[in-house]
C-alpha positions as CSV (number, residue, x, y, z in Angstrom):
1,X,1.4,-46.6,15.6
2,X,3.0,-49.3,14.1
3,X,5.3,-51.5,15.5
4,X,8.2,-54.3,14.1
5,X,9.1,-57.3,15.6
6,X,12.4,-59.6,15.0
7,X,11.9,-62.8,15.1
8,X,15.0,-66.0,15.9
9,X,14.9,-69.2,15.5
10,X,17.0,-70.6,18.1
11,X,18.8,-73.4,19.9
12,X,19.6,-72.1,23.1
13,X,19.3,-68.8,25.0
14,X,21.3,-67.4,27.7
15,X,19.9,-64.5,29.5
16,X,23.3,-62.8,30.7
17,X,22.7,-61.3,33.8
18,X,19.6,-63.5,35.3
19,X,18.9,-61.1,37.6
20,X,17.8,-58.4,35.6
21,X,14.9,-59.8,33.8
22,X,11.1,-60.9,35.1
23,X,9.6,-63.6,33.3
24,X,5.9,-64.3,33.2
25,X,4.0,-66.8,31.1
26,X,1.5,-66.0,29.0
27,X,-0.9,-67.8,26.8
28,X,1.4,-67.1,23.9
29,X,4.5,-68.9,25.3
30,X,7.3,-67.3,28.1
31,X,7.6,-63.5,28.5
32,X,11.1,-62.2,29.4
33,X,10.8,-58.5,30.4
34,X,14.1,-56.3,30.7
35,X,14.1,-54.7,34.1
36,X,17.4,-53.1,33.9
37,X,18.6,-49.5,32.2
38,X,19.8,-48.9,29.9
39,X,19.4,-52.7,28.6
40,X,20.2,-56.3,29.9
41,X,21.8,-58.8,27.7
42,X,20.7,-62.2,26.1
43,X,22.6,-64.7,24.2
44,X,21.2,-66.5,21.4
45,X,22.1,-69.5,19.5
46,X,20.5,-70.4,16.5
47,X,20.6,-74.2,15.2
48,X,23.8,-73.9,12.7
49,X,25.7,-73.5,16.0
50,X,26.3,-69.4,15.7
51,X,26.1,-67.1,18.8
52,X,24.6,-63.6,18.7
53,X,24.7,-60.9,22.0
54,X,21.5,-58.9,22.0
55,X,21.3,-55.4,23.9
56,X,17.8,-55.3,25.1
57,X,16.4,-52.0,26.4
58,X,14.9,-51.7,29.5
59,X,11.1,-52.5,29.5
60,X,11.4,-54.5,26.0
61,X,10.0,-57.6,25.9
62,X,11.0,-61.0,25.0
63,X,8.6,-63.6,24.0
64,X,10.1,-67.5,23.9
65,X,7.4,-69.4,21.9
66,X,8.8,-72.9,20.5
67,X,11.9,-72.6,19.0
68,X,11.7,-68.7,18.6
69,X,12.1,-65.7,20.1
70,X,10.3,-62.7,18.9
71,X,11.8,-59.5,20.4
72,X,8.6,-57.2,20.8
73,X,7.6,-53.6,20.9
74,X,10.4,-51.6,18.9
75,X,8.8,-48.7,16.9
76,X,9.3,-49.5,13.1
């Protein structure tokens, strides 16, 4: 099974609704996982000043390493 990742170089992040996400670290950087169905919401904004809403399903996951966010587990 192969799966595709997309990967943001950011500014700041906004997770929408706080209260529907978990967030663990791991050794790869900070884990965001959605906990709420059908998705929670995240707002990026990458370092020419633009803003992007992201639907995330639940049980995707997030990872914040440095600068970047990769958004993880989405069948390609």
């Amino acid at each position: 099974m192969v799966y595709s990742y997309q990967v943001i170089k950011f500014q700041s992040i906004t997770f929408v609704q706080g209260t529907h996400w978990s967030q663990s670290i791991a050794d790869k950087g900070v884990l965001y996982k959605s906990l709420k169905d059908p998705f929670s919401k995240l707002i990026i904004q990458s370092s020419n000043g633009s803003k992007k809403l992201f639907h995330i399903p639940k049980d995707r996951t997030v990872l914040i390493l440095n600068e970047t966010a990769h958004f993880l587990g989405e069948l390609a």
